[in-house]
N, C-alpha and C positions, 0 to 999 in steps of 0.2 A: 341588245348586243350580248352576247356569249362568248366567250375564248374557247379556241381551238389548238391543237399541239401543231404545233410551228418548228420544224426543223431547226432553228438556230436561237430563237427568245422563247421556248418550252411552248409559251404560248402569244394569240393576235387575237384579238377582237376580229370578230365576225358579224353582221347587220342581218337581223332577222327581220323581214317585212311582209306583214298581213296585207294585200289591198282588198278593197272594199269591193262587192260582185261588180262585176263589169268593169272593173277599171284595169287599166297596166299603166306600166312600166316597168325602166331599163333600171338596173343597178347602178349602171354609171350616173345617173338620176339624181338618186340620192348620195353618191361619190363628191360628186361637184355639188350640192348642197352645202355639205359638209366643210368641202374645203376651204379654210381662213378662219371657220365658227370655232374648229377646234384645235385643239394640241396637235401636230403631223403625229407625233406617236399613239395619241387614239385615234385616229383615222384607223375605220375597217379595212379588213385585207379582201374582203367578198362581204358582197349581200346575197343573201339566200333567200328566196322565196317561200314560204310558209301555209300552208291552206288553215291553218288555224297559231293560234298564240295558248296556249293553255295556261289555266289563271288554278292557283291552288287553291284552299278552303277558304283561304284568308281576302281572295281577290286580286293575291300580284300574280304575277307571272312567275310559270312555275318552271325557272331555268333548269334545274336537276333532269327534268320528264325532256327538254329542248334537246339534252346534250345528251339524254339517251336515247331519243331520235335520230338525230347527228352521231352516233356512233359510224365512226370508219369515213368520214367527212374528211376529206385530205382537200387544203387548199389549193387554189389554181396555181400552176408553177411559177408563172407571173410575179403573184401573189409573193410568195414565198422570196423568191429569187431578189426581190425590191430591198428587202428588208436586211 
């Protein structure tokens, strides 16, 4: 997960998901997953699809390179309007 600028809480958690070749799924997927496991205020506002997850020298995930990716990334109005 990553945060994105959110018209009214600056920022929302957003769900970044890699699948594996040949598989899918829907976002609402892992939506209802989620919901009961966690806080309603970390519940994502969108899942985004990903063709790769980029891992820095160290081996994590290298969020800074995600969110400069995601540059200009405006959540679904939906999204937004919920919250």
């Amino acid at each position: 997960m990553i945060g994105v600028t959110h018209p009214k809480w600056d920022e929302r958690p957003i769900l970044l998901v890699q699948l594996k070749p040949g598989e899918q799924a829907e976002g609402r997927e892992f939506l209802n997953y989620l919901d009961g496991r966690i806080a309603k205020w970390w519940m994502p506002d969108d899942v985004v699809f990903v063709d790769e997850i980029p891992l820095g020298p160290t081996g994590k995930i290298d969020k800074k390179l995600l969110r400069q990716r995601l540059t200009g990334y405006a959540l679904p109005f939906d999204a937004a309007a919920r919250r």
